[in-house]
N, C-alpha and C positions, 0 to 999 in steps of 0.2 A: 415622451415628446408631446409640447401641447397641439391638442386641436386646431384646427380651422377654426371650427365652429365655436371653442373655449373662446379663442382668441377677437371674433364679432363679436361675442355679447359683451367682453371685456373691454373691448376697445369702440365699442359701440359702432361698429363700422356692418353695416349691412348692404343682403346678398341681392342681386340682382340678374336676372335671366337673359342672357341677348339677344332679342329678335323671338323671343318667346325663351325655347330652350334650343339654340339653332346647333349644338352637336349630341343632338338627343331624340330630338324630332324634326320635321320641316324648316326650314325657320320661317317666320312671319305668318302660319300657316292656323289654320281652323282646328288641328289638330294639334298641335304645337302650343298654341293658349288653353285648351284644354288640358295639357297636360300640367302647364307652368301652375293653373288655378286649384289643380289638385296640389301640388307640392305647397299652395299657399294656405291652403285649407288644413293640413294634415296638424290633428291634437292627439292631446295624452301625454302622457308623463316622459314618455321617452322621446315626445316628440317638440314638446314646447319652448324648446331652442331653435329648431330645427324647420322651422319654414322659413320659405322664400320671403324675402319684403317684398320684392317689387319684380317688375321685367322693365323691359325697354323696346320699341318697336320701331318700323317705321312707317312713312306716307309720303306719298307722290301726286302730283294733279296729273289724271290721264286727259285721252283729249277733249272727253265727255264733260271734263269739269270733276268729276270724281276723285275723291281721296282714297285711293287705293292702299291699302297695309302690304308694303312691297317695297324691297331693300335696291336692286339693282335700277338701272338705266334701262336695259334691256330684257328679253324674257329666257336669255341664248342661255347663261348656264344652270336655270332653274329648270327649265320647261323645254331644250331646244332650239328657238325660235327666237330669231335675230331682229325679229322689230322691236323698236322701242317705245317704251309706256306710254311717253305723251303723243305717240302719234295713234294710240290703240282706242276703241272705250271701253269702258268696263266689262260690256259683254264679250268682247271680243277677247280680253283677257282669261275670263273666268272659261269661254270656251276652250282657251287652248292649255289652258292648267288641267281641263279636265281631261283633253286628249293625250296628255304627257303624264297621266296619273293611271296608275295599274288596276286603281278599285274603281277609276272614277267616281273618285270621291271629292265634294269641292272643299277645297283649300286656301284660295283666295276671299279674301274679306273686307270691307270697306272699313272705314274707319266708325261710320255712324254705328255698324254691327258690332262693334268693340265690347260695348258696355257689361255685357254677360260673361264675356272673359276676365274684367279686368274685378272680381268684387275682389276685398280684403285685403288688397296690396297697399302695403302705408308710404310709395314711393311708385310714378308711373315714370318713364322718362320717354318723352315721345319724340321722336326727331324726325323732324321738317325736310326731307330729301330738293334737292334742287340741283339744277342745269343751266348752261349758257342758251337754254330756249324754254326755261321757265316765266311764265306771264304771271309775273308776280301778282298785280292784280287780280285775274281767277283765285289764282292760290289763298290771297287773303280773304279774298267774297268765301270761298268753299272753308277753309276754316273758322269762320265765324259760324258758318251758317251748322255747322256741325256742333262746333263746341256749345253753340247756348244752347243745346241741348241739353237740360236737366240732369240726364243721365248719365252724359260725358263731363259738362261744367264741373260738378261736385268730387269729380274724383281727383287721386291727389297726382296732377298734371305736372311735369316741370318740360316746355316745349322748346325742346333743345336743336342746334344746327351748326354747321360748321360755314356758314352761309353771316357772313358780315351784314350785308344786304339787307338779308332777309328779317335778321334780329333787330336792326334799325325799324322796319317798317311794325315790327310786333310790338316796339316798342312805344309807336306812336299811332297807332289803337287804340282805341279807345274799349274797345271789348277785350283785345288778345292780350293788350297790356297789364290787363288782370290778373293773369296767370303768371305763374313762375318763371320762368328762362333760363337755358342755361347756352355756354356757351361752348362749343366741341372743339377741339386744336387737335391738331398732327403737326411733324415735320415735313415740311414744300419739298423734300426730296428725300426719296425712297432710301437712298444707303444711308442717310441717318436713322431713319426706320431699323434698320437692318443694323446696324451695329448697335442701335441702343439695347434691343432686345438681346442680343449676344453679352452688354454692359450695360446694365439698367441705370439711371444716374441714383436709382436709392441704393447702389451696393458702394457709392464713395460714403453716403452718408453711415453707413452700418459698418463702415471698416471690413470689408469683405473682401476674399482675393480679386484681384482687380486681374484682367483679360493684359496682355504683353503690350495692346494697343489701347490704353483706357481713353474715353472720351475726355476733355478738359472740363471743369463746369462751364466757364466762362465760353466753349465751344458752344454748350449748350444753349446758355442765354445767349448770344448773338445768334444761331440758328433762326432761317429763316421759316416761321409756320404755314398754316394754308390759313391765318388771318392775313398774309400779307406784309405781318412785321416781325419782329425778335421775339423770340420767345420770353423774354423778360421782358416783354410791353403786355404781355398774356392780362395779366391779373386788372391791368387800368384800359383795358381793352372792352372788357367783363362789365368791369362797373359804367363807364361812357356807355354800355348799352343798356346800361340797368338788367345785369341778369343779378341771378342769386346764385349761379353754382357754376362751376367750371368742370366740363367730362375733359380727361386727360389721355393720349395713347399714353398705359401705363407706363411705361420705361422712361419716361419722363418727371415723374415726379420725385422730389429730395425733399429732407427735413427742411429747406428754408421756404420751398413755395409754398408747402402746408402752412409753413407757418404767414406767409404773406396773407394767405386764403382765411385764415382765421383773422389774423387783423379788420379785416374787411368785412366779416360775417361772407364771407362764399362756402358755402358746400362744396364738395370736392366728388366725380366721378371717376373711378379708375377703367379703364377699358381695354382691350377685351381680356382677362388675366384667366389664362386654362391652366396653370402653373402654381401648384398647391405653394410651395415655397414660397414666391412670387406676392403671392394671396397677404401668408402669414407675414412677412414683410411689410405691404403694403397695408395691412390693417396696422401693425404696431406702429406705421408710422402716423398715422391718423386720418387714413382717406376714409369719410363718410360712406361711399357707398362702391364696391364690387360687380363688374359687370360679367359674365364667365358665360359659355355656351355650353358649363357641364352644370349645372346647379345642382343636378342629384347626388353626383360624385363631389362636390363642394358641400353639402349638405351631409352627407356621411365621412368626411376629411377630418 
C-alpha cells in the first residue's frame, strides 16, 4: 500500500499542522510551536521526505488591541473560564492560562512573539478570527502594526478568514493587501457538515461505495456556505476578493472544483483531514496543501 507520505511528494501536495499540532500538543500554545518547529526541522536520509511544510494558527483582537494566537471566542473550554477574549487584555489572559495550567507554565502567545516559532516552514496559513463585536478598525491598525515587522513580513504568510468583511478590507490596504489571502468556506448548516464527512463529495468522484443516502452534486453546489452564497459562487467569490488560495472543510472538495481552482491559479487548502484514507484521497486528487492535528502520525503514514 502506498504511503501518505509517497503520495505528497508525488502529488506535490503538502502537510500542514493545525493550530500548531492541536491533537498532539495544546493547540495554539508555546509549547505546541515548539513542537511543530522541531517536526519542521528534522534531516537525514530517512528523514528528508518527511518534514512538516507549514502549520496554521490563529489571532484575535482582545480588548487591549492585542493580537492574541488563540482559536476560541471564549477561554470556557481551554482554560475554564467563560469571559470572552475581546472583553479580557492580554494580561488578563495570560494570567488565567496560567492558573488553568498544571506546570504553570505560559502558553499563550501574541502574534509579534511568533517569529522564533515559525522559521523553515515554506507555507504559514494565518487566520484572521472575528465576531459580530469585532472593531474592524483596531483589528487592521493591530495587524499592520505587527506584520511590518521584519521578522513576521518576510515569512511565507497566506492571511486567511472565513470573514467576507474582513477580506474586503485586506484587500484594500494598502500594506495587508501585500500579502497572500486566502479565503476559508464551510457549509451555513451543520447537518451538511455532518453528512458530508459520513459521504465526502470526493468519494463520487473516485467511484467509491457511496452511503444508502448519497449527497447529490448539484445539492452540494446549491448548499448554502458561511460566505453567504452557494457553494459554486465559492471560486468567483475568491477571486472578487483577490485571494490566491481557497481553505476548504475537506468533505467538500471533487475533481471538478480542483480543477476550477487551477484554472484560475487558486491554491487549494483542505481542512481539518485526521483520516489517513481521507488524506491519500485528497492528495491524489490535487489539493495543494493538508491541514491534520496529527502531523507526526501523518509524517509516519
Amino acid at each position: 500500500m502506498t504511503s501518505l507520505t509517497s503520495l505528497l511528494t508525488t502529488h506535490n501536495c503538502h502537510l500542514l499542522g493545525h493550530r500548531g499540532a492541536r491533537g498532539e500538543q495544546l493547540e495554539n500554545s508555546k509549547a505546541g510551536f515548539i513542537y511543530t518547529q522541531q517536526l519542521s526541522q528534522l534531516s537525514g536520509t530517512n528523514w528528508q521526505k518527511k518534514k512538516l511544510a507549514g502549520i496554521e494558527f490563529d489571532v484575535q483582537l482582545t480588548f487591549d488591541g492585542k493580537l492574541v494566537v488563540f482559536h476560541d471566542d471564549t477561554l470556557l473550554r481551554l482554560f475554564g473560564h467563560q469571559a470572552r477574549v475581546d472583553q479580557l487584555t492580554i494580561d488578563q489572559i495570560k494570567r488565567i492560562s496560567r492558573c488553568a495550567s498544571t506546570d504553570q507554565s505560559e502558553s499563550i502567545l501574541l502574534l509579534q512573539q511568533m517569529p522564533e516559532y515559525l522559521k523553515d516552514y515554506s507555507h504559514i496559513e494565518l487566520e484572521i478570527k472575528t465576531c459580530d463585536r469585532t472593531n474592524y478598525q483596531q483589528l487592521i491598525q493591530s495587524l499592520k502594526q505587527c506584520l511590518v515587522n521584519p521578522q513576521l513580513r518576510n515569512l511565507p504568510f497566506t492571511l486567511t478568514s472565513f470573514d467576507v468583511h474582513l477580506l474586503e478590507k485586506l484587500q484594500t490596504d494598502t500594506v495587508l493587501s501585500q500579502f497572500r489571502r486566502g479565503l476559508l468556506v464551510e457549509p451555513a448548516c451543520p447537518q451538511l457538515s455532518i453528512k458530508l464527512m459520513a459521504n465526502p463529495a470526493f468519494n463520487h468522484s473516485e467511484n467509491s461505495i457511496l452511503s444508502k443516502h448519497p449527497i447529490a452534486i448539484n445539492d452540494i453546489k446549491n448548499a448554502p456556505m458561511s460566505t453567504g452564497q452557494p457553494f459554486a459562487n465559492t471560486v468567483l467569490i475568491a477571486l472578487r476578493l483577490g485571494c490566491s488560495s481557497i481553505g476548504l472543510f475537506y468533505p467538500l472538495f471533487d475533481s471538478s472544483f480542483i480543477t476550477q481552482c487551477r484554472r484560475y491559479n487558486l491554491a487549494t487548502t483542505a481542512w481539518t483531514v485526521n483520516d489517513i484514507n481521507s488524506a491519500k484521497q485528497l492528495a491524489k486528487l490535487g489539493v495543494n496543501h493538508l491541514m491534520t492535528d496529527y502531523p507526526t502520525t501523518f509524517l509516519y503514514s
